[in-house]
matplotlib code that plots the C-alpha trace (Angstrom):
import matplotlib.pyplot as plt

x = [-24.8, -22.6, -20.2, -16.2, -14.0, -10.7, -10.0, -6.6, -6.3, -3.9, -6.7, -9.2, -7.7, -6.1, -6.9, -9.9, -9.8, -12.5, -12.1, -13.9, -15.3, -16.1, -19.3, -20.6, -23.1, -20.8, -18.7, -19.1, -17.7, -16.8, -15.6, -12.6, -15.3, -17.7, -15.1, -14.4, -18.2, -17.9, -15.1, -12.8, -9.2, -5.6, -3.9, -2.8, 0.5, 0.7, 0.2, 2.6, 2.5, -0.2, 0.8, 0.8, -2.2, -2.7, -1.1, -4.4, -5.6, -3.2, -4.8, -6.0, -3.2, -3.2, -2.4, 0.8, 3.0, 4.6, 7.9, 10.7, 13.3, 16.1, 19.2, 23.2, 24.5, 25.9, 30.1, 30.7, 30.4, 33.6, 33.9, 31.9, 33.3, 34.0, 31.1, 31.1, 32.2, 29.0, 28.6, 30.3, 29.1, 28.2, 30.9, 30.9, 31.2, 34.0, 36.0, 37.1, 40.1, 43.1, 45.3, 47.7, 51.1, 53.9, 55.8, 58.8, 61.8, 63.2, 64.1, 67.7, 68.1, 71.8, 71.8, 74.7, 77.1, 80.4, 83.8, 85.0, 81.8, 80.0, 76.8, 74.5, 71.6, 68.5, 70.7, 69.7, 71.7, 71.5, 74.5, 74.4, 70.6, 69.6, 68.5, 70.5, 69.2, 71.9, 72.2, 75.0, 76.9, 80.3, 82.4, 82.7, 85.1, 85.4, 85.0, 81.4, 80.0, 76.5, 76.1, 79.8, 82.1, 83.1, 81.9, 78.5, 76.3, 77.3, 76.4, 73.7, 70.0, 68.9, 65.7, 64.6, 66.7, 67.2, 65.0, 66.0, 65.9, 62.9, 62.6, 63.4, 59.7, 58.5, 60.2, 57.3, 56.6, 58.6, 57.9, 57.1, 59.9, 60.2, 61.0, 64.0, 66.1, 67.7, 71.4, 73.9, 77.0, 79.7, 82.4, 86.0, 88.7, 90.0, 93.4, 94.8, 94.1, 97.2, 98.3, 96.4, 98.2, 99.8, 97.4, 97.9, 99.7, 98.5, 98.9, 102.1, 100.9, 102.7, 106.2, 107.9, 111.9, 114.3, 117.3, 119.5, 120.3, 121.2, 124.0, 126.9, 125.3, 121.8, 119.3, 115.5, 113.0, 111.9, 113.4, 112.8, 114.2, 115.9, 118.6, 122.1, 124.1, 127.6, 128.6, 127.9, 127.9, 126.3, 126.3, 127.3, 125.1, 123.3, 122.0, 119.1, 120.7, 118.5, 118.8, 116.4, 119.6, 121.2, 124.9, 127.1, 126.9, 129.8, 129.2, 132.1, 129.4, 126.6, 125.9, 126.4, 123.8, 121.7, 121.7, 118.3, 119.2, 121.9, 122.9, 121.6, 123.8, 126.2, 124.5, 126.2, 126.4, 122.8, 121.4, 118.2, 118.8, 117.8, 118.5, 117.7, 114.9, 114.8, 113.7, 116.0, 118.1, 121.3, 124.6, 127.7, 130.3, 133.2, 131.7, 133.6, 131.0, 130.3, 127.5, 124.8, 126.8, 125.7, 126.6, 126.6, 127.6, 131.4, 133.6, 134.2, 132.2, 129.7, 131.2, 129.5, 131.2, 131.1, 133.0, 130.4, 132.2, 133.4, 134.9, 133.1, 130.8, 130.8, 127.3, 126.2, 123.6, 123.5, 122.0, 121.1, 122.2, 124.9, 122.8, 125.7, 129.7, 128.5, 124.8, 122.9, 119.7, 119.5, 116.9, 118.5, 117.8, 118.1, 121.0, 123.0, 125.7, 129.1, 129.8]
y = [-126.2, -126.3, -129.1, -127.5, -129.0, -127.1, -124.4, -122.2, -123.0, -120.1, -117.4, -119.7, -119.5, -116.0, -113.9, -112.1, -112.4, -114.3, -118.2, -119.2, -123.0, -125.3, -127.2, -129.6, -126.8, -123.5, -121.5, -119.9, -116.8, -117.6, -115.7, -116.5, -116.0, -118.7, -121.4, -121.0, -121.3, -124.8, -125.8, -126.0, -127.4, -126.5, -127.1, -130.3, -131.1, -130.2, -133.0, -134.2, -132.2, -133.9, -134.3, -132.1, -131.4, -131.1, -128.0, -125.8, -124.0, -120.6, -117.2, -114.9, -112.0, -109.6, -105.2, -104.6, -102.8, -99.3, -98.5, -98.9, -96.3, -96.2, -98.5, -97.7, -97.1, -100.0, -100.4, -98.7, -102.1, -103.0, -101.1, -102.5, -103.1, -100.5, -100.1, -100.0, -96.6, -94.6, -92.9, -90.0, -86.7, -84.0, -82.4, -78.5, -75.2, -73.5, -71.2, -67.8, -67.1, -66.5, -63.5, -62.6, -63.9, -61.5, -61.0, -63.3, -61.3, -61.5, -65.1, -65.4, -69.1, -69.3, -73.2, -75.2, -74.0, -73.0, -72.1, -68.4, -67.2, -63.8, -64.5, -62.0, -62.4, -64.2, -66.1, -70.0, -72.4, -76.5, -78.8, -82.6, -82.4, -79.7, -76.1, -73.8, -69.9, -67.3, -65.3, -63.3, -61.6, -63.5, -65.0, -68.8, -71.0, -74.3, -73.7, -72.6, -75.0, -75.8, -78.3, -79.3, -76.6, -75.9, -72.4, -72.7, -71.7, -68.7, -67.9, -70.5, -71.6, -75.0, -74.5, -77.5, -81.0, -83.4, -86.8, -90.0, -92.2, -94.6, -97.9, -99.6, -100.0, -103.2, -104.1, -103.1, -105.7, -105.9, -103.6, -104.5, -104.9, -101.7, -101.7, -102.1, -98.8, -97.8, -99.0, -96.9, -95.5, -98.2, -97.3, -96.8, -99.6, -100.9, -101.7, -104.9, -107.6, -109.4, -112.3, -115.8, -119.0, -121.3, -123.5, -127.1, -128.5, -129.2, -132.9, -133.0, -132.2, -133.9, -132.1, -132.4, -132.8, -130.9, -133.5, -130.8, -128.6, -125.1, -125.1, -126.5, -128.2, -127.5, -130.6, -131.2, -133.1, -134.0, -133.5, -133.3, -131.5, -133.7, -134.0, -135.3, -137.2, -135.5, -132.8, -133.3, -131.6, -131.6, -135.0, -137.2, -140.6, -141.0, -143.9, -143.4, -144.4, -146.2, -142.7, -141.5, -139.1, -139.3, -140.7, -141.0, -145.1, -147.4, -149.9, -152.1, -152.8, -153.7, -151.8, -148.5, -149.0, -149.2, -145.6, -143.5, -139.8, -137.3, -134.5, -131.4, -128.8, -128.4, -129.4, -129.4, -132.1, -132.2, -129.6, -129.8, -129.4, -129.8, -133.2, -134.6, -137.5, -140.2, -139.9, -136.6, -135.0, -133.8, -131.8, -131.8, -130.6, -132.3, -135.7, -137.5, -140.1, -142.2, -141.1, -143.8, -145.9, -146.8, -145.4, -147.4, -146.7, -146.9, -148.0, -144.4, -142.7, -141.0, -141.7, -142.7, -144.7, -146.4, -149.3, -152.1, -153.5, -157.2, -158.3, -160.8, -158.8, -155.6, -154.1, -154.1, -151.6, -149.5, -145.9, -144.3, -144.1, -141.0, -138.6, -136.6, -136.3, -134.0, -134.9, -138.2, -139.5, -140.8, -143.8, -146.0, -150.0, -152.8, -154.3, -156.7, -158.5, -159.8, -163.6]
z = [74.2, 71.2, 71.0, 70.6, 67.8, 69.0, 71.3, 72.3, 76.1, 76.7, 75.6, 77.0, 80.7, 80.2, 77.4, 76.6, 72.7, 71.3, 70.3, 67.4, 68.0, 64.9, 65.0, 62.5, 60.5, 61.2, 63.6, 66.8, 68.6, 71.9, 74.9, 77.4, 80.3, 78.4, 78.5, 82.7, 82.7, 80.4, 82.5, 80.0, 81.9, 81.6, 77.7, 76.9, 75.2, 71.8, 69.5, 66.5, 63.7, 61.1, 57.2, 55.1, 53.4, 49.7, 48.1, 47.5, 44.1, 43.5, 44.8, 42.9, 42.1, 44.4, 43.5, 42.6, 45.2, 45.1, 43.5, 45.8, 46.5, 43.0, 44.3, 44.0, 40.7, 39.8, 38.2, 34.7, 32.2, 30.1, 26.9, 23.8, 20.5, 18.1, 15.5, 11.7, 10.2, 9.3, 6.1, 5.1, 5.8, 3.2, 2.1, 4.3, 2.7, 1.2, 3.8, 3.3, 1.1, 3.5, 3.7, 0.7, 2.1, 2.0, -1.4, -2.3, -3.6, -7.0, -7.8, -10.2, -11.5, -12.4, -13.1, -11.6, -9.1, -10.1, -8.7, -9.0, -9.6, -8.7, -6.8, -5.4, -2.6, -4.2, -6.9, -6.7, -7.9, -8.0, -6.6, -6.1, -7.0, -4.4, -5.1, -2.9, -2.2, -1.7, 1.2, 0.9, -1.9, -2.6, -5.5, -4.9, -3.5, -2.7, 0.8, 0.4, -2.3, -1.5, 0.8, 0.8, 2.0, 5.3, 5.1, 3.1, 5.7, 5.4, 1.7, 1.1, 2.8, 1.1, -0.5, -2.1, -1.0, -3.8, -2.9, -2.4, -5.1, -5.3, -5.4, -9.2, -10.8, -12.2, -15.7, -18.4, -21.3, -24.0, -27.3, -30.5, -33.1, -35.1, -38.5, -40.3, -40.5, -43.4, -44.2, -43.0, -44.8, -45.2, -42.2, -42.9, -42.9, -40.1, -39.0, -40.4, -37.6, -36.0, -38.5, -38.0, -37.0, -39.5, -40.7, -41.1, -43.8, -47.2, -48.8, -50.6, -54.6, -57.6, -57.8, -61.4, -60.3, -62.0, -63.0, -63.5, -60.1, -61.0, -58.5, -56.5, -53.2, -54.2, -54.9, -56.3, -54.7, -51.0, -48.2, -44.2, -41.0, -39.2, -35.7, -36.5, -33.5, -34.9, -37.6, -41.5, -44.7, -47.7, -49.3, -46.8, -46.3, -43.3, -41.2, -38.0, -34.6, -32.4, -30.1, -33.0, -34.6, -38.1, -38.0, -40.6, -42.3, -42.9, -45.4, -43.4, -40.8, -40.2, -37.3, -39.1, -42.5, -44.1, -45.7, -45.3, -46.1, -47.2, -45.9, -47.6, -45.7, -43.0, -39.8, -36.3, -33.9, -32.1, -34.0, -36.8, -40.3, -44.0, -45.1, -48.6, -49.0, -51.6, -55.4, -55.9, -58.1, -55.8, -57.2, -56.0, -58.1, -55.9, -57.6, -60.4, -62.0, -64.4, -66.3, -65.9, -63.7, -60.5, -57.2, -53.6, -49.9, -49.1, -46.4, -45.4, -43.2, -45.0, -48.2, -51.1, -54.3, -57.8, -56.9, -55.2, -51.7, -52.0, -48.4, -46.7, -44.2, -46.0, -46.8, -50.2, -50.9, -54.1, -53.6, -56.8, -60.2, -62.0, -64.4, -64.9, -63.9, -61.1, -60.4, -58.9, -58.3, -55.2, -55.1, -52.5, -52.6, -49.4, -48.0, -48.7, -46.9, -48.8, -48.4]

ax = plt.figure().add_subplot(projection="3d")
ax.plot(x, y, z, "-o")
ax.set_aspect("equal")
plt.show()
């Protein structure tokens, strides 16, 4: 009798497959009927599980299966990117020549638009830079100038609309110099300009004096503009205020010398006037002198004498010398006071 390794119980006792028993040199094929006869008893409880055995070598591959059945479309994918541009195609052939278009009438440039003007139908014209066609026959008025008038519409179609003006192009280099050109005809006068200012004044140049004055109240040699604090005439001695005006002197004091000028015509009080500088000739033909005698201030106001002042606290200054009865050069000297 064969010894038994393992057995199922459940086919043993109920089943009628066949058990196959393990024995040292083989297996055995064994019938539910041959266990009863062994005496095989009731199944045990199972026993724990044992370990895990080492993982054996892989299998050989076995046929490949058949297709399955096609599955669901799936959802439309997000749009790819757009590709380079291919290459240009070859250029296609040349199309048929198109019907003749219908015959334009007779075209009548008449250049710019102008008022009171005969135009006919098919006249063109140009206004503010458009080209205008006319459309019915009329003589022109303002109210249908192209484009402007209130009734133009009637008369004109626009036919070609003047543009706007483009943008300024970019300045161009600068051109070579060209060559001289020839000298043009010498142009006529032209008016005489408005007069210059006075220039400045020249230095004073060596005057040659003339010792004899031609007339009554007429002198030679320098003299000045100057103000005057009260009214004089020619001849009379003069002294400078401190308020900056000629007065007449007074030899009797102080106060009112020493002489600086004389007066070379009648001045009025406050006013600007010719007065006669030192180292001249003067003439007055009221004068009774001396020949070669000299001449000095005198007590009267303005006043000039021969007779040299000899009170104590007069002034004593001598003023020029007599060339003739009439005539005196005036050359006047410093002060002096009487004692």
């Amino acid at each position: 009798m064969p010894q038994l390794d393992s057995y199922d119980a459940a086919a043993a006792l109920g089943g009628t497959e066949e058990l196959v028993a393990v024995q040292a040199g083989g297996t055995v094929n064994i019938t539910p009927q041959q266990l009863k006869d062994f005496g095989v008893g009731s199944q045990g409880s199972q026993g724990s599980q044992g370990d895990t055995g080492a993982q054996g070598d892989t299998g050989a591959q076995g046929n490949q299966g058949s297709q399955g059945s096609q599955g669901s479309q799936g959802s439309q994918g997000s749009q790819g990117s757009q590709g380079s541009q291919g290459d240009a195609g070859a250029q296609g052939n040349q199309g048929s020549q198109g019907d003749q278009g219908v015959s334009g009438g007779a075209m009548s440039w008449k250049g710019p638009w102008a008022t009171s003007t005969s135009y006919v139908v098919d006249d063109f014209v140009e206004n503010e830079g458009s080209t205008y066609n006319c459309i019915s026959n009329h003589t022109s008025s303002g109210a249908d100038e192209p484009g402007v008038g209130s009734n133009e519409a009637t008369f004109w179609d626009l036919s070609a609309q003047k543009g706007d003006q483009g943008s300024q192009g970019f300045q161009g280099s600068q051109g070579f110099q060209g060559s001289q050109g020839d000298t043009g005809a010498q142009g006529n006068t032209g008016a005489q300009g408005n007069q210059g200012s006075q220039g400045s004044q020249g230095a004073a140049g060596t005057q040659a004096l003339d010792e004899t004055p031609d007339s009554d109240h007429d002198f030679s040699g320098n003299s000045a503009t100057m103000t005057v604090g009260e009214a004089v005439v020619f001849g009379d001695a003069l002294y400078l205020k401190s308020d900056g005006k000629l007065w007449k002197s007074d030899a009797n004091a102080a106060a009112t010398m020493p002489i600086m000028v004389i007066a070379g015509a009648t001045i009025s009080a406050d006013a600007a006037g010719i007065v006669i500088l030192p180292a001249s000739f003067i003439r007055d033909d009221t004068w009774v002198w001396t020949v070669g005698g000299r001449i000095y201030a005198s007590g009267t106001l303005g006043g000039l004498t021969q007779t040299a002042l000899t009170a104590s606290g007069d002034q004593s200054q001598e003023v020029g010398i007599a060339t003739h009865a009439d005539r005196m050069f005036f050359h006047p000297k410093s002060v002096g006071e009487v004692v």
